[in-house]
C-alpha positions in Angstrom: -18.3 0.3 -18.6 -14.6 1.6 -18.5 -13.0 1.5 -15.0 -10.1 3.9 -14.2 -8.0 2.0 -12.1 -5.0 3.8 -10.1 -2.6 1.3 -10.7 1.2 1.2 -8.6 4.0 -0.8 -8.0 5.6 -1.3 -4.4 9.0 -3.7 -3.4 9.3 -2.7 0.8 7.1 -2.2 3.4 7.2 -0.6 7.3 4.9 -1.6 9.7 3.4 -0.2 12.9 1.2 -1.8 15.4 -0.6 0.6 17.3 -1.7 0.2 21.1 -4.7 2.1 22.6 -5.6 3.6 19.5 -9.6 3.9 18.8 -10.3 2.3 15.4 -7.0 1.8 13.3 -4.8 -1.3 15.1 -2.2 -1.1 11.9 -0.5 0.2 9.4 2.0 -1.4 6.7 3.1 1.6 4.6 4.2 0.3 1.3 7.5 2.0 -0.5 8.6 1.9 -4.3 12.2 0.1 -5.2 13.7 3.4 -5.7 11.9 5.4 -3.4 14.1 6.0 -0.3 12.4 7.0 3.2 13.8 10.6 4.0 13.1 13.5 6.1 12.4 16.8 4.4 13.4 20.0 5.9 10.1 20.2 8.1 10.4 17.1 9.8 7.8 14.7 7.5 8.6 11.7 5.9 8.3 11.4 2.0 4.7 9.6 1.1 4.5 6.1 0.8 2.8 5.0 -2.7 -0.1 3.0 -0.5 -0.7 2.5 3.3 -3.0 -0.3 4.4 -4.9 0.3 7.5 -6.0 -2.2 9.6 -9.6 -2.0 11.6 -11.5 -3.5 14.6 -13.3 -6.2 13.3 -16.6 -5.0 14.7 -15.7 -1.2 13.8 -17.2 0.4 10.9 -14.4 0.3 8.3 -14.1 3.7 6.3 -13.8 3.6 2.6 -10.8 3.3 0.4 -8.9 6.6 -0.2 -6.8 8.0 -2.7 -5.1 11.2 -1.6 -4.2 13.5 -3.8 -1.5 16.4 -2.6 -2.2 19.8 -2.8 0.4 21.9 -4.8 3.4 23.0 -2.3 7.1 22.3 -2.0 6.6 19.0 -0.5 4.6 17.5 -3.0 6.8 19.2 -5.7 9.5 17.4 -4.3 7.2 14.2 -4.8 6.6 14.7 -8.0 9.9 15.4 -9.1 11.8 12.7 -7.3 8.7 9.8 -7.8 6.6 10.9 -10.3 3.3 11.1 -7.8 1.3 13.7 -6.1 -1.1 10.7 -4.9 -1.3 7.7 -2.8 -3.8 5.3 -1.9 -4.9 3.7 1.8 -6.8 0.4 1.7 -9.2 -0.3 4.5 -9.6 -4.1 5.8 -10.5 -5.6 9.1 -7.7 -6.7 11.5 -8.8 -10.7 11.1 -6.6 -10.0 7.3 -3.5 -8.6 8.9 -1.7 -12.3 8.1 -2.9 -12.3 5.3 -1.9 -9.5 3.9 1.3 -9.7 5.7 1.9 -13.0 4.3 1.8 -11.8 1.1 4.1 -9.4 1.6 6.5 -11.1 3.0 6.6 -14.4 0.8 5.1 -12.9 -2.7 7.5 -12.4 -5.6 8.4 -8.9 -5.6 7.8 -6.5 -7.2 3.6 -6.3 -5.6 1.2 -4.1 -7.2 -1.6 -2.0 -5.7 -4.9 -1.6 -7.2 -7.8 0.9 -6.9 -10.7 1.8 -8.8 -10.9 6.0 -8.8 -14.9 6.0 -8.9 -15.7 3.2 -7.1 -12.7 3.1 -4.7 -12.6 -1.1 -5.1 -9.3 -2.1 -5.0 -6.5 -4.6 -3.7 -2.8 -6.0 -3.9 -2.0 -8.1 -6.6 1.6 -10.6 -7.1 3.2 -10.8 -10.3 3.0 -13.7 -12.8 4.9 -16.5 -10.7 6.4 -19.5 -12.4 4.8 -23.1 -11.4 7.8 -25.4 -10.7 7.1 -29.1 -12.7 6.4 -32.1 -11.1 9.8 -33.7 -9.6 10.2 -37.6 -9.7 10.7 -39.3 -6.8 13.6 -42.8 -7.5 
């Protein structure tokens, strides 16, 4: 079986903690090295590659998306500036905000994102990380 997996690199993060909101507690949007946050002419912010969204525990957690933009001027600028007319939300309970914040904030950067288009499976991943050796103790 071949998988097509949407596959995306991210270096920052912004995060919002939401009070009295029905389901969604949090939200870490996740950012590009070169992508800079910016209002467009309307107001909106450009798109960050992946948001993760962060549930009740005992809520019913919605599928992973991927979000494609429709064709108009602001994913035009998208696409020229960034290369994307897409981004992806993962879903996970609010009992893995620390650790998904953890690895955000102490993982080698850059992070990627990873999600299956079909199946909508997917996750972060770190990059290849060096094991330090052994140091002797005199």
């Amino acid at each position: 079986m071949i998988y097509d997996y949407q596959i995306r690199e991210f270096t920052n993060y912004s995060l919002c903690y939401y009070t009295n909101n029905n389901d969604c507690i949090a939200k870490i949007n996740c950012y590009s090295e070169d992508q800079k946050i910016e209002r467009l002419y309307d107001g909106t912010v450009l798109s960050p590659v992946l948001t993760i969204k962060f549930f009740k525990n005992n809520s019913g957690i919605s599928p992973n998306e991927i979000i494609e933009y429709g064709l108009n001027s602001n994913s035009e600028k998208l696409r020229e500036k960034y290369g994307l007319v897409w981004k992806m939300n993962l879903h996970y309970p609010l009992s893995q905000f620390n650790d998904i914040i953890s690895i955000l904030r102490y993982e080698k950067k850059p992070l990627y994102l990873f999600l299956e288009r079909d199946s909508l499976k997917g996750g972060i991943s770190t990059t290849a990380e060096l094991i330090a050796k052994e140091q002797k103790c005199d």
